[in-house]
C-alpha positions as a Markdown table, in Angstrom:
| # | Residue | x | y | z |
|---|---|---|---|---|
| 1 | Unk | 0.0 | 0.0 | 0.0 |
| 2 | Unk | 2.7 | 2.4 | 1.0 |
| 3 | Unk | 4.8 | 1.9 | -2.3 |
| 4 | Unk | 1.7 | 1.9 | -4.4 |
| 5 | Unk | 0.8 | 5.8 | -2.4 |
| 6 | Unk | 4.8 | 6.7 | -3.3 |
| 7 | Unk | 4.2 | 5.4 | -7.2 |
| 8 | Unk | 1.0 | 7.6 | -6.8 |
| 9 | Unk | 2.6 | 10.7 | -6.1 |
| 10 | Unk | 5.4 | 10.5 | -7.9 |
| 11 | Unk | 3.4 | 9.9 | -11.0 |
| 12 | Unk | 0.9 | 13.1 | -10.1 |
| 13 | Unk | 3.7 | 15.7 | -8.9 |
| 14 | Unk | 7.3 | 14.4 | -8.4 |
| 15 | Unk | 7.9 | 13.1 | -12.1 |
| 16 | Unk | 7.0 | 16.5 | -13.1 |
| 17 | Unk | 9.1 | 18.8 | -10.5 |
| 18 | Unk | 12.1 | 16.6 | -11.4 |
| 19 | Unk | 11.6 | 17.1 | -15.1 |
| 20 | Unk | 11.2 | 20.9 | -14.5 |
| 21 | Unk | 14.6 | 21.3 | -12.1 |
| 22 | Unk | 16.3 | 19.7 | -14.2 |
| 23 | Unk | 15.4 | 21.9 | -17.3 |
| 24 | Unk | 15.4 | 24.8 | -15.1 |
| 25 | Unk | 19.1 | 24.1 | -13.9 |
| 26 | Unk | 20.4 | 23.4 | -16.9 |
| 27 | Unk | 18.7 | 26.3 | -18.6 |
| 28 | Unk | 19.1 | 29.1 | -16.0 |
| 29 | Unk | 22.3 | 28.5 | -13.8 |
| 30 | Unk | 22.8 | 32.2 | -14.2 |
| 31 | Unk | 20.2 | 33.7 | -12.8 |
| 32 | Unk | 19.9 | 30.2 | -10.4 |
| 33 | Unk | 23.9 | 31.5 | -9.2 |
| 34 | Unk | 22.2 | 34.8 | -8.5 |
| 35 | Unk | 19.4 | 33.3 | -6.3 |
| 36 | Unk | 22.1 | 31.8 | -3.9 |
| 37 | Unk | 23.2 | 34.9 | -3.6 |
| 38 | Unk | 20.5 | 36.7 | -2.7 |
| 39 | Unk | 19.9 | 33.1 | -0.7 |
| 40 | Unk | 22.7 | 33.9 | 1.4 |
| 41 | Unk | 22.1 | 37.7 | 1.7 |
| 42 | Unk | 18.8 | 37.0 | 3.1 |
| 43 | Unk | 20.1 | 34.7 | 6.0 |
| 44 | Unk | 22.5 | 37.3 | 6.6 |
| 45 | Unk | 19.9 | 39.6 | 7.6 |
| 46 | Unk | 18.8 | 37.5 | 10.1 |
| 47 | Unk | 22.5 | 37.3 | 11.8 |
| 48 | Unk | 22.9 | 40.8 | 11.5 |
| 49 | Unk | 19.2 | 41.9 | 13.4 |
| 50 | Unk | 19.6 | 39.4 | 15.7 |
| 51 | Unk | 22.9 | 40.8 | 16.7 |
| 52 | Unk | 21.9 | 44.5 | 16.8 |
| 53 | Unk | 18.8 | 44.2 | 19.0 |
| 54 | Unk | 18.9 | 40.6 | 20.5 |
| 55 | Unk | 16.5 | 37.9 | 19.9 |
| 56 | Unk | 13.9 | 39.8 | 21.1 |
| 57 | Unk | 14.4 | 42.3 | 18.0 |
| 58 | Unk | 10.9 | 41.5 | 15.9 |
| 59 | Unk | 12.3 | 42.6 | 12.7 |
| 60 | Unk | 14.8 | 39.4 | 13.4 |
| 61 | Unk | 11.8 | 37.0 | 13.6 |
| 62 | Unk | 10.4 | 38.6 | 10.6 |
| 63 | Unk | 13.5 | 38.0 | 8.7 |
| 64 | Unk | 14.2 | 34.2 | 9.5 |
| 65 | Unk | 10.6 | 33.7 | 8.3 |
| 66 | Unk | 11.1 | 36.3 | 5.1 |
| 67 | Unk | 14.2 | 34.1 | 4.3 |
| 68 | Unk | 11.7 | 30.7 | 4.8 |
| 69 | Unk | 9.3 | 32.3 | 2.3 |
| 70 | Unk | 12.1 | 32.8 | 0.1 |
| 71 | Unk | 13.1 | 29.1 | 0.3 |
| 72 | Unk | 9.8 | 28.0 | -0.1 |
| 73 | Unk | 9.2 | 30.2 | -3.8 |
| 74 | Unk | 12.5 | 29.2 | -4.9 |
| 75 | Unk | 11.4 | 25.6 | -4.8 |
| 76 | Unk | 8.2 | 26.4 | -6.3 |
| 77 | Unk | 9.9 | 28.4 | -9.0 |
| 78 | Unk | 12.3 | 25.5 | -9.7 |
| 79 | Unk | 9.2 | 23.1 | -10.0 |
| 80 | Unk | 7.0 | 25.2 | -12.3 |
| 81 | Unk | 5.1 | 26.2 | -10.3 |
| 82 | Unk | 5.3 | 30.0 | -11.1 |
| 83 | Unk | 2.2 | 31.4 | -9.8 |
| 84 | Unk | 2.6 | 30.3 | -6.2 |
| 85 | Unk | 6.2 | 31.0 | -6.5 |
| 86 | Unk | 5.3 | 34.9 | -6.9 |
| 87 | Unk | 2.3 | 34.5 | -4.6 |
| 88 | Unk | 4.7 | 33.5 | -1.7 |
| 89 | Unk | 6.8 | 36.4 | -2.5 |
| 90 | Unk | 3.7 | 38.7 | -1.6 |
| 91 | Unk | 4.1 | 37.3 | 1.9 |
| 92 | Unk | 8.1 | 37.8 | 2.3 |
| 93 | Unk | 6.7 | 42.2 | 1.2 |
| 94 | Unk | 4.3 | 41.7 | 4.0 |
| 95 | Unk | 6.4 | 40.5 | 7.1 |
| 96 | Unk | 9.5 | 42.8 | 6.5 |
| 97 | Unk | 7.1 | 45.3 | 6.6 |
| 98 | Unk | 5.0 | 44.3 | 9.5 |
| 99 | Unk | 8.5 | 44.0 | 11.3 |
| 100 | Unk | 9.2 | 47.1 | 10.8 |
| 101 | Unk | 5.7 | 48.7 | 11.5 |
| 102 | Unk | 5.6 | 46.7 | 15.1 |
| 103 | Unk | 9.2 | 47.9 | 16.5 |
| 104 | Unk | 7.1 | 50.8 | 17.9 |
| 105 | Unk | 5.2 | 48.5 | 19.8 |
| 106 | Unk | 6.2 | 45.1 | 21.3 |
| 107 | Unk | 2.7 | 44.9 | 23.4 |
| 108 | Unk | 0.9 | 45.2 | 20.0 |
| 109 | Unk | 3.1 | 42.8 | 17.7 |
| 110 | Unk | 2.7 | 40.1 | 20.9 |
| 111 | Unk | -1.4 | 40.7 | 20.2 |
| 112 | Unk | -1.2 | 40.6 | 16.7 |
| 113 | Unk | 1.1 | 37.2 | 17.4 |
| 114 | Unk | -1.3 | 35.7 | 19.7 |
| 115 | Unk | -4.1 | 36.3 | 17.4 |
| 116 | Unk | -5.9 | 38.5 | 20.7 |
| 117 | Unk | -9.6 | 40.1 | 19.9 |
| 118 | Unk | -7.9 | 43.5 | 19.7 |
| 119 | Unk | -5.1 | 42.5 | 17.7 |
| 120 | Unk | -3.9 | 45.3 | 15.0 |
| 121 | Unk | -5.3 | 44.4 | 11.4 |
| 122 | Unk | -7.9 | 42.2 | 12.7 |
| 123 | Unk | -10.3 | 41.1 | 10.1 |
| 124 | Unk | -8.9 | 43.8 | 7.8 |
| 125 | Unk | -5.8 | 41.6 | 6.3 |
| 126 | Unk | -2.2 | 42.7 | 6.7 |
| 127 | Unk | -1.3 | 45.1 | 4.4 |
| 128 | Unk | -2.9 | 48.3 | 4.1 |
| 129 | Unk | -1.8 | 51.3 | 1.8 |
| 130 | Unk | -2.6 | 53.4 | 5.1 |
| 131 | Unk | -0.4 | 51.8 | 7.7 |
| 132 | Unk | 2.6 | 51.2 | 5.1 |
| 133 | Unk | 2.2 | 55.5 | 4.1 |
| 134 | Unk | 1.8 | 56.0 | 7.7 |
| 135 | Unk | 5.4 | 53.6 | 8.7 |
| 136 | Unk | 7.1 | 55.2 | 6.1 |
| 137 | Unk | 6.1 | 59.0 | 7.5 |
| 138 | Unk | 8.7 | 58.1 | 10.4 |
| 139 | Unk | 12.0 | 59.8 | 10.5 |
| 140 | Unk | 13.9 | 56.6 | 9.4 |
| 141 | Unk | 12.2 | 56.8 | 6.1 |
| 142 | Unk | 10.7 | 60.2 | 5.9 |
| 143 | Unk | 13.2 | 62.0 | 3.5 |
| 144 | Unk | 14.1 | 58.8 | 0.9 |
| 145 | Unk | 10.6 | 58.1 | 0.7 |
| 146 | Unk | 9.1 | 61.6 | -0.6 |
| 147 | Unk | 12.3 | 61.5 | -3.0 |
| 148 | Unk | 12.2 | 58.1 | -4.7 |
| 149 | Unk | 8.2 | 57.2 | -3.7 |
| 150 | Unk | 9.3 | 53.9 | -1.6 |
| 151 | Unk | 5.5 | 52.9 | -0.4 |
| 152 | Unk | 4.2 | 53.5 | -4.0 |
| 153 | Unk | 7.4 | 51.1 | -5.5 |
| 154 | Unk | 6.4 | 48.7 | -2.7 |
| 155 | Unk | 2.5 | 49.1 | -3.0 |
| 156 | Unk | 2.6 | 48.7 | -7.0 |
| 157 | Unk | 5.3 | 45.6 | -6.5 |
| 158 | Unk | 2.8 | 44.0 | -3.8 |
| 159 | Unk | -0.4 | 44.5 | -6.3 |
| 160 | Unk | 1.5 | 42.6 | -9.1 |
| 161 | Unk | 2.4 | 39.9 | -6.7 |
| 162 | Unk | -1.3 | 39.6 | -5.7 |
| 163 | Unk | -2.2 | 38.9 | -9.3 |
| 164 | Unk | -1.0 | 35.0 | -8.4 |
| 165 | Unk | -3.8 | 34.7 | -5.9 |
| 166 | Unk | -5.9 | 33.7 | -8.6 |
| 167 | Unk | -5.5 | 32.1 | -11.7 |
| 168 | Unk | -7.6 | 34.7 | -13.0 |
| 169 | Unk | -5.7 | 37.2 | -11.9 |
| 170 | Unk | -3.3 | 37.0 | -15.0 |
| 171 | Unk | -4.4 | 37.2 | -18.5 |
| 172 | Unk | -4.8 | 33.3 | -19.0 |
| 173 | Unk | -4.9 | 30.1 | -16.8 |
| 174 | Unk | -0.9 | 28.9 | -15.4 |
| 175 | Unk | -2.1 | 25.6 | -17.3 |
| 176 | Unk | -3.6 | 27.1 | -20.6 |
| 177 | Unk | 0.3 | 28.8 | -20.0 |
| 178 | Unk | 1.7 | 25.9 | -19.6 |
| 179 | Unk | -0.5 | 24.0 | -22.2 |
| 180 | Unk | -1.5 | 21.3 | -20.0 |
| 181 | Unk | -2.3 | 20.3 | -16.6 |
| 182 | Unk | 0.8 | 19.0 | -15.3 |
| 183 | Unk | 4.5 | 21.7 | -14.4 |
| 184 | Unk | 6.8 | 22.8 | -17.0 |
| 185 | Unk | 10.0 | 24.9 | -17.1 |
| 186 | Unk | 9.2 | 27.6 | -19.0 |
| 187 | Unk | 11.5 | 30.8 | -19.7 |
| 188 | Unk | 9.3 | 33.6 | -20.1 |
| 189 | Unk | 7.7 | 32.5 | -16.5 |
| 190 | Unk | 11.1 | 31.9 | -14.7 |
| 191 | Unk | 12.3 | 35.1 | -15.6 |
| 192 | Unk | 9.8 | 37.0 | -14.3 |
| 193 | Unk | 9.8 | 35.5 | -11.2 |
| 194 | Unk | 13.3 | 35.9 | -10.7 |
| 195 | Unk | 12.9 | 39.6 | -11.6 |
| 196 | Unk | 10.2 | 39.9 | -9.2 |
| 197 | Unk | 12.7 | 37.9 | -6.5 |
| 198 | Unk | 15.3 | 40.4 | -7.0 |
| 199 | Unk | 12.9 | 43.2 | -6.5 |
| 200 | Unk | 11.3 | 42.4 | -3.2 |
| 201 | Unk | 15.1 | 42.0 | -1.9 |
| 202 | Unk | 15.7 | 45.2 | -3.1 |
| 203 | Unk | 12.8 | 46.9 | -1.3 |
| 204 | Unk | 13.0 | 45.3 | 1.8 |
| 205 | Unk | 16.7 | 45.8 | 2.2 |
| 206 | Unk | 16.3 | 49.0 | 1.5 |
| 207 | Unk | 13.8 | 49.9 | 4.5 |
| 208 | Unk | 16.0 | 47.7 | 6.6 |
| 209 | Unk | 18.8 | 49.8 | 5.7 |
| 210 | Unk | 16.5 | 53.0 | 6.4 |
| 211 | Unk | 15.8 | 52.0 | 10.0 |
| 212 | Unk | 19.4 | 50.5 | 11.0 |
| 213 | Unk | 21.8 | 53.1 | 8.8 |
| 214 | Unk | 24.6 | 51.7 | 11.3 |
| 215 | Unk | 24.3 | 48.5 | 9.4 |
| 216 | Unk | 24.9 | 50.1 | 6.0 |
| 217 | Unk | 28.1 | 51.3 | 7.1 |
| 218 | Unk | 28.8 | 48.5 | 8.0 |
| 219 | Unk | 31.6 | 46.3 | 6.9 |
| 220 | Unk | 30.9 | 43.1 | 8.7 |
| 221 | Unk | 30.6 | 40.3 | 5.8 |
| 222 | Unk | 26.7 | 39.8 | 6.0 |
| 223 | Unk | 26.6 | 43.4 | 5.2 |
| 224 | Unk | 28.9 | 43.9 | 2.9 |
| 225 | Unk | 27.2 | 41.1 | 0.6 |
| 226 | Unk | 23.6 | 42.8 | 0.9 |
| 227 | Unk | 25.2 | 45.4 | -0.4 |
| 228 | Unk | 26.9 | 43.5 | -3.2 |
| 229 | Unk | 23.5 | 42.4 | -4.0 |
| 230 | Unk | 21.2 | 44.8 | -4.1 |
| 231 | Unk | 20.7 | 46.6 | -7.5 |
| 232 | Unk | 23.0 | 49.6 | -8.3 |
| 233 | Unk | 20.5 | 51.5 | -8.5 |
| 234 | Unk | 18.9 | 51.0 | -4.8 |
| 235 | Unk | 22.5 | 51.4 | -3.6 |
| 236 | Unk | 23.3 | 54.7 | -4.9 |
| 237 | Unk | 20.3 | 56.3 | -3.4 |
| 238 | Unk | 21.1 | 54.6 | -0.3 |
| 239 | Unk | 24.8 | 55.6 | -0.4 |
| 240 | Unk | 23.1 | 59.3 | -1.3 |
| 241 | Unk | 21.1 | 59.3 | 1.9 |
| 242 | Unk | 23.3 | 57.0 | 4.9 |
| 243 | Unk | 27.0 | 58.0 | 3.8 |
């Protein structure tokens, strides 16, 4: 019974994924080289905020479960799965931003935590276009934000990424895309996810970089590879505004 189940799946999912790694691999080492970079970035973050603030630092918690997220839409990505690849990425834009929002209260990011009755955001989702305007109003972000419109690059970024919800929410079904019902590797699809990968990295190392400027200065390892990996672009308005 047990080998029959495993014969099952395979045949339904695994055969597929396998087929589509291996394409994507061979196909996209590349941009797959880049990923581990931004991989190990990622993790970096979490040793660097756990390290400023302690493990009590919510931003850190945020940040080992952003880099989980990550994990978890690279393997979709690598299986074919493009859709719920860039639908996970939606989540990594939310938590580095709730992190951020619920530094300036510990009692109401243990509420929102514990699920409580008067928890922030209850029944209301996550992210809101108010509380993200309102975060980014603070000092920390005040002056790069009215100059290169962060919360609008971050609001339109999060509203693409919320297209995956659905399969509706693109112009055709992922399987019409695909052409059948089962995961393929297909260029056109990776790509964009990868460009959407290296965007929410961007963004949310940039308002990490906003609210710990020390950090950007610095020239411990972990930082010095976020640095290495954001785009040029984000880093020269950085540079602009914490050097």
């Amino acid at each position: 019974m047990v080998k029959k189940a495993c014969e099952e799946m395979e045949n339904l999912v695994l055969r597929w994924a396998q087929s589509s790694w291996k394409d994507t691999i061979s196909l996209e080492h590349k941009d797959l080289h880049e990923v581990k970079k931004i991989w190990s970035a990622s993790i970096g973050w979490s040793y660097m905020l756990m390290e400023e603030e302690g493990t009590d630092n919510i931003s850190y918690y945020m940040a080992l479960e952003t880099h989980v997220d990550m994990e978890a839409s690279t393997l979709m990505a690598l299986s074919g799965f493009y859709r719920h690849a860039n639908l996970i990425l939606r989540g990594w834009i939310e938590l580095a931003f709730l992190g951020l929002w619920f530094l300036n209260s510990r009692e109401l990011f243990e509420k929102w935590a514990e699920n409580a009755p008067d928890a922030p955001f209850k029944g209301r989702g996550y992210f809101r276009e108010k509380w993200l305007r309102q975060l980014l109003r603070e000092p920390s972000f005040r002056d790069f934000n009215l100059k290169y419109d962060l919360a609008d690059e971050v609001l339109n970024l999060f509203g693409e990424l919320s297209k995956a919800t659905h399969a509706k929410g693109k112009e055709i079904h992922e399987t019409m895309d695909r052409g059948d019902s089962v995961t393929r590797f297909r260029k056109e699809s990776f790509k964009q996810w990868f460009f959407n990968l290296c965007h929410v990295f961007d963004v949310t190392s940039t308002a990490l970089f906003l609210r710990y400027p020390n950090l950007f200065k610095s020239q411990r390892r972990e930082a010095v590879e976020i640095r290495g990996t954001i785009s040029k672009s984000k880093l020269e308005q950085l540079q602009a505004f914490l050097t």
